[in-house]
N, C-alpha and C positions, 0 to 999 in steps of 0.2 A: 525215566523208566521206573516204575514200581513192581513191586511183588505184591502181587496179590492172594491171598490164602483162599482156597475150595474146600467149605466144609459139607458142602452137597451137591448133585448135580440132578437135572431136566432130565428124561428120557423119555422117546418117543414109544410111539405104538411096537414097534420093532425091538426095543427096551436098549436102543443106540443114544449113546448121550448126546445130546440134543441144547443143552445148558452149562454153564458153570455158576454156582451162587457160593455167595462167601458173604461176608459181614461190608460194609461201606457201601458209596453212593453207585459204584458198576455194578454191581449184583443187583438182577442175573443180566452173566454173558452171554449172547449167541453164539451157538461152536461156530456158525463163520464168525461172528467177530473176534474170537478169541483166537482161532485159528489164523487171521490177519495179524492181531498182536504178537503171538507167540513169531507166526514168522517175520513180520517186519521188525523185532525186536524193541517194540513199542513198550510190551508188559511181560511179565513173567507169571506162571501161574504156577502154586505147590499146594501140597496138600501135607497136612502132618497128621503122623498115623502115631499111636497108640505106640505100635510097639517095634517101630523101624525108625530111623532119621526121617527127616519130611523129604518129600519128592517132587520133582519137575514134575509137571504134565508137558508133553510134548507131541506134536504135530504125528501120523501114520500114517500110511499111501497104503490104502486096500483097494480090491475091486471093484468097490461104489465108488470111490473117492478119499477124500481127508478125513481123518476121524481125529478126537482127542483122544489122550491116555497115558496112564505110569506106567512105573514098572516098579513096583512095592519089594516084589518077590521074583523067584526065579521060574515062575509058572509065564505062560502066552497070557495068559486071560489079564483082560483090563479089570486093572485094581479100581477103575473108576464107577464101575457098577458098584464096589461093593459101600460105595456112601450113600445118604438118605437122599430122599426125593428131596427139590425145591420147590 
């Protein structure tokens, strides 16, 4: 298993992430394929912010479906909009 680091993500028309990109030969990830890793335990994926400890991205069950996302802070909103485009 590796950890892999997200210093950006994909986001659709909808402005739903859509991608993971980080630096090495996997970037970019498809959220399905990332969201197989994350749950099969295959890979790990984190993000390191500025001005908190670095974080999990981890799997969501909404009412489309699977979504990625942190939790940076103690707000609902996904921390993962707030990194650049890939």
């Amino acid at each position: 298993m590796a950890d892999r680091e997200v210093d950006s993500t994909g986001k659709d028309d909808d402005g739903d992430i859509s991608s993971l990109c980080g630096t090495g030969t996997w970037s970019p990830r498809a959220k399905a394929d990332a969201i197989d890793d994350i749950e099969g335990g295959s890979h790990t994926y984190y993000v390191s912010w500025s001005d908190v400890e670095p974080t999990n991205i981890h799997v969501g069950d909404g009412p489309t479906g699977k979504y990625l996302r942190t939790d940076r802070d103690d707000t609902a909103r996904n921390n993962l909009l707030d990194l650049p485009d890939c």
